[in-house]
Residue frames relative to the residue before (quaternion, step in Angstrom):
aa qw qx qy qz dx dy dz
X 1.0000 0.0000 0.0000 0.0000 0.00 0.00 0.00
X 0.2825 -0.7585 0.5535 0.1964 3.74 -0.86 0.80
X 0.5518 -0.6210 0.4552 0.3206 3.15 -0.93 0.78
X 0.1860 -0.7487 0.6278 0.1041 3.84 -0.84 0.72
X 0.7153 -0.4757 0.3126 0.4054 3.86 -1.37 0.73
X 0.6804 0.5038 -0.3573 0.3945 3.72 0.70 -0.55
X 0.6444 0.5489 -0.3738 0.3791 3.69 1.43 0.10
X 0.6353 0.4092 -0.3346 0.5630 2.82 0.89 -0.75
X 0.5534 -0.6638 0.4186 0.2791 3.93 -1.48 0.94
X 0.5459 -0.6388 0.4888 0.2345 3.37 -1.26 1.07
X 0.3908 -0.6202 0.5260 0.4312 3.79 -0.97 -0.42
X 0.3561 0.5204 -0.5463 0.5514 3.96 1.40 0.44
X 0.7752 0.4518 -0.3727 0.2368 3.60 0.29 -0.91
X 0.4942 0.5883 -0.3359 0.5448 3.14 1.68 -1.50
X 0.7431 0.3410 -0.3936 0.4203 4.17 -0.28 -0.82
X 0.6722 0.3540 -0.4878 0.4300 3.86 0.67 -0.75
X 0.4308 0.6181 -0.5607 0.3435 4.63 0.88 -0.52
X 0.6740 0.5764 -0.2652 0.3784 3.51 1.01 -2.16
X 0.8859 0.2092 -0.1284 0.3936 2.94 0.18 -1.38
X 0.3061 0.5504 -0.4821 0.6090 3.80 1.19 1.42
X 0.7690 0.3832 -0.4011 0.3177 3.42 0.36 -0.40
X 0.5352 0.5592 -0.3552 0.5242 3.14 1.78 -1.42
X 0.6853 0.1825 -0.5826 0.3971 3.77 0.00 -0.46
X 0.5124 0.6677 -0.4966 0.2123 3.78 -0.14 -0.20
X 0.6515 0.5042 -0.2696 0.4986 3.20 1.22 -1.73
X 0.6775 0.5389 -0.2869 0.4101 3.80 0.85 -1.61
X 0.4888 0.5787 -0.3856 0.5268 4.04 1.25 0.10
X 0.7216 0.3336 -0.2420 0.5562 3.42 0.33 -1.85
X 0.6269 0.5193 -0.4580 0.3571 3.86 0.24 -0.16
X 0.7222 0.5194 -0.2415 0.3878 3.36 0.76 -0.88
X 0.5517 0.6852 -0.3918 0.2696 3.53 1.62 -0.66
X 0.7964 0.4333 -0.3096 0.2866 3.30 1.01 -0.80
X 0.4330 0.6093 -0.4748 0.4647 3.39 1.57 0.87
X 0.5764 0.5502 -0.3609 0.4845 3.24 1.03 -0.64
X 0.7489 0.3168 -0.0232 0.5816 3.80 0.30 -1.99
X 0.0635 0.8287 -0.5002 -0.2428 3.15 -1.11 0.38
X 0.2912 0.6526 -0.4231 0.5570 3.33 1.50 1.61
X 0.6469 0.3376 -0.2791 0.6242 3.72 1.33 0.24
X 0.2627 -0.7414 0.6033 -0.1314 3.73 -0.74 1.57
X 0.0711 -0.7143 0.6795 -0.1518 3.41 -0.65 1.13
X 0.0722 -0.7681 0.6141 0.1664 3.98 -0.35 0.92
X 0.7909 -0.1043 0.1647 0.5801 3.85 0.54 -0.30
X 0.8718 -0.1717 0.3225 0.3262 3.15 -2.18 0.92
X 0.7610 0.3474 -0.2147 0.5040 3.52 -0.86 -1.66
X 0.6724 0.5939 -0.3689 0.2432 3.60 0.31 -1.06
X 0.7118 0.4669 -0.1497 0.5029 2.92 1.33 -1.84
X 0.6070 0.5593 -0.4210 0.3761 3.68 0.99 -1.15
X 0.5135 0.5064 -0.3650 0.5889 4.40 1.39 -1.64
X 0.6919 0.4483 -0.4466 0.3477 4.12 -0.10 -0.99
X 0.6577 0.4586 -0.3575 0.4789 3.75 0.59 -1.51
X 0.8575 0.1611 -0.2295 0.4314 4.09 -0.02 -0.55
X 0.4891 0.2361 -0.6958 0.4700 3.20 0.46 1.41
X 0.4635 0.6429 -0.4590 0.4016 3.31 0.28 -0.37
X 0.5643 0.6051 -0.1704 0.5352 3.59 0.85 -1.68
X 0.7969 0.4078 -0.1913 0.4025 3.39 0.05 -1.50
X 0.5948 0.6816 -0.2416 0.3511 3.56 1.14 -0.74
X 0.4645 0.8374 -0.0581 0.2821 2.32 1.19 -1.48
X 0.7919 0.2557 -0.0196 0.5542 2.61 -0.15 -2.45
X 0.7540 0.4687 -0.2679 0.3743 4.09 0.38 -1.28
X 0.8285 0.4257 -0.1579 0.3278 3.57 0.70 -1.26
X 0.6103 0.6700 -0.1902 0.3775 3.30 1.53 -1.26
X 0.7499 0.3818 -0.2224 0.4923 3.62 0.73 -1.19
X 0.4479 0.5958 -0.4827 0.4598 3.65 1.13 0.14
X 0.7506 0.3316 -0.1389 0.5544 3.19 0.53 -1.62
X 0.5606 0.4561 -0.5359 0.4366 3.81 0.21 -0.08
X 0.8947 0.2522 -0.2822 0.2371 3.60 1.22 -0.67
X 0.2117 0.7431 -0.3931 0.4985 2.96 1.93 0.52
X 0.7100 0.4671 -0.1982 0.4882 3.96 0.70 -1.04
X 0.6986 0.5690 -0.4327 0.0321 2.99 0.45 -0.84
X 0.5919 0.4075 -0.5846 0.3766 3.78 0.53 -0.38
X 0.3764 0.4418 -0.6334 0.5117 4.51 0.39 0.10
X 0.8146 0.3360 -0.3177 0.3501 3.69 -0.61 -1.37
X 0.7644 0.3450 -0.3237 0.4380 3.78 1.01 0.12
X 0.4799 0.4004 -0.4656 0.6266 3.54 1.35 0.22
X 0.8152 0.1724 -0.3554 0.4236 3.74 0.16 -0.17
X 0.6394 -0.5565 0.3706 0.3797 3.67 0.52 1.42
X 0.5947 -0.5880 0.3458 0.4256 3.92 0.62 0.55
X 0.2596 0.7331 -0.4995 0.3816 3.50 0.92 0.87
X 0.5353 0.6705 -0.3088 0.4106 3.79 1.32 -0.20
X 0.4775 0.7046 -0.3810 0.3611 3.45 1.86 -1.26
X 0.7808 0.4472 -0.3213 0.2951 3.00 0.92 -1.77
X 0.6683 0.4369 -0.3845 0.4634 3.85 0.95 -0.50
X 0.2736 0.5187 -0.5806 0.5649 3.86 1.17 0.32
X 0.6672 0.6474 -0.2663 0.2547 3.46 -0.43 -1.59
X 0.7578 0.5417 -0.1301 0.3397 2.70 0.69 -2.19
X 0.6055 0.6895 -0.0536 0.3937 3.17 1.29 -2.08
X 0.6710 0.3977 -0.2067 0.5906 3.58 0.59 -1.31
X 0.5491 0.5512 -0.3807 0.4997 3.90 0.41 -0.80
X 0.9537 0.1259 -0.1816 0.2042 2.97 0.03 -1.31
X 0.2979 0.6313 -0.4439 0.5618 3.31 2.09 0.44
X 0.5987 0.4143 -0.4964 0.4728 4.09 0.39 -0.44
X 0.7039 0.4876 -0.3975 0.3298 3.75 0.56 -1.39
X 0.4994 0.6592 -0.3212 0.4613 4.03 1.43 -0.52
X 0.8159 0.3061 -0.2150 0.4410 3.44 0.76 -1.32
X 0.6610 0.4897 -0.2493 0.5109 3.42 0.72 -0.84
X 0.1175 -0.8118 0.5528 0.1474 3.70 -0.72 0.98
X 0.7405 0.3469 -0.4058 0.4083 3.39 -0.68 0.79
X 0.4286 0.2565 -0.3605 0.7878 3.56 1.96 1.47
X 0.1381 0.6623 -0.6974 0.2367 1.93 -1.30 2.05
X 0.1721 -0.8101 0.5601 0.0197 3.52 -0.43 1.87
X 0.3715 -0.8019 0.3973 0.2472 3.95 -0.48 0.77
X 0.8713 -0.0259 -0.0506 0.4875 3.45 1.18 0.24
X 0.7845 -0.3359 0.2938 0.4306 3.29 -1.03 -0.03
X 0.6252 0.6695 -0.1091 0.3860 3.45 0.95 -1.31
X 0.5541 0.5501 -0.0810 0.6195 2.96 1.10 -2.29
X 0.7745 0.4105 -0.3452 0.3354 3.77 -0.09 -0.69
X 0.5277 0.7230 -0.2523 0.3676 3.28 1.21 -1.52
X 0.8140 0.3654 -0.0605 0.4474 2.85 0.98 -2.03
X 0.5014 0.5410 -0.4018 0.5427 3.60 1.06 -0.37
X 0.6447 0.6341 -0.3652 0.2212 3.46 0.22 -0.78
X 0.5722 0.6338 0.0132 0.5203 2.35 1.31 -2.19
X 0.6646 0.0933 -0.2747 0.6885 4.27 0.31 -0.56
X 0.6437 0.3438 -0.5470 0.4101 3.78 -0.35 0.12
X 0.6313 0.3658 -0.4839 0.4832 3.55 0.26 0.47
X 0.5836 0.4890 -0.3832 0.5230 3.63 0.54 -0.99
X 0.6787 0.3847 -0.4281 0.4563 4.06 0.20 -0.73
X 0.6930 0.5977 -0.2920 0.2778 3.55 0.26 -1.08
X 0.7913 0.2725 -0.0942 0.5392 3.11 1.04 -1.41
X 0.4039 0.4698 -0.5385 0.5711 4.05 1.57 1.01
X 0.7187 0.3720 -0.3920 0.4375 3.82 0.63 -0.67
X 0.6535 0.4988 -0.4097 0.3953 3.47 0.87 -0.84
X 0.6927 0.4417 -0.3470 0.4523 3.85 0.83 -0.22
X 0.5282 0.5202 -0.3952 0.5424 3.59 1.24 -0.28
X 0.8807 0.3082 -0.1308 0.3351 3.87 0.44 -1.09
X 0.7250 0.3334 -0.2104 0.5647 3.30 1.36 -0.41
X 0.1835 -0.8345 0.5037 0.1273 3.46 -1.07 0.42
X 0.6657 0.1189 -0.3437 0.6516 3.86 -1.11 0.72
């Protein structure tokens, strides 16, 4: 099969990747106004936190989302959130200047750092 122009990314795509992350980073920034068990030391911190975080995501998460899944189906998919929780707080380990204080603290960060992300991402991005 030859590759056709829609495979290879566009520069719409590259600005909508860019400007996904900033709303990502502008979420994980905001948690520690919200939480005050989640520590942000600066910008750069949050911008390195939001795409490993990002990256996790996409590589680590669906392993373990399927590794779990009969837990996440005996506990009605209530497991996502300690998936959630887990990946959060493995990003807050790798990524110095994020620092989440516990298990809990992650869960819950997670949990509003999605809810922020995906109110800005519907306010700023269309289709």
């Amino acid at each position: 099969m030859l590759p056709t122009e829609r495979d290879s990314p566009t520069r719409n795509d590259l600005i909508r990747w860019v400007v996904v992350w900033l709303i990502n980073t502008i979420a994980l920034f905001s948690l520690p106004y919200l939480m005050s068990s989640i520590t942000i030391s600066s910008f750069g911190a949050a911008l390195v936190a939001a795409l490993v975080l990002g990256l996790i995501n996409a590589l680590i998460r669906p392993a373990l989302v399927l590794l779990t899944l009969p837990v996440t189906v005996m506990t009605l998919g209530l497991f996502i959130f300690v998936i959630n929780g887990l990946m959060f707080w493995l990003v807050s380990n790798l990524v110095s200047g994020f620092h989440v204080a516990g298990f809990w603290s992650a869960v819950g960060g997670a949990l509003l750092y999605s809810i922020i992300s995906w109110a800005l991402s519907t306010l700023l991005l269309k289709n």
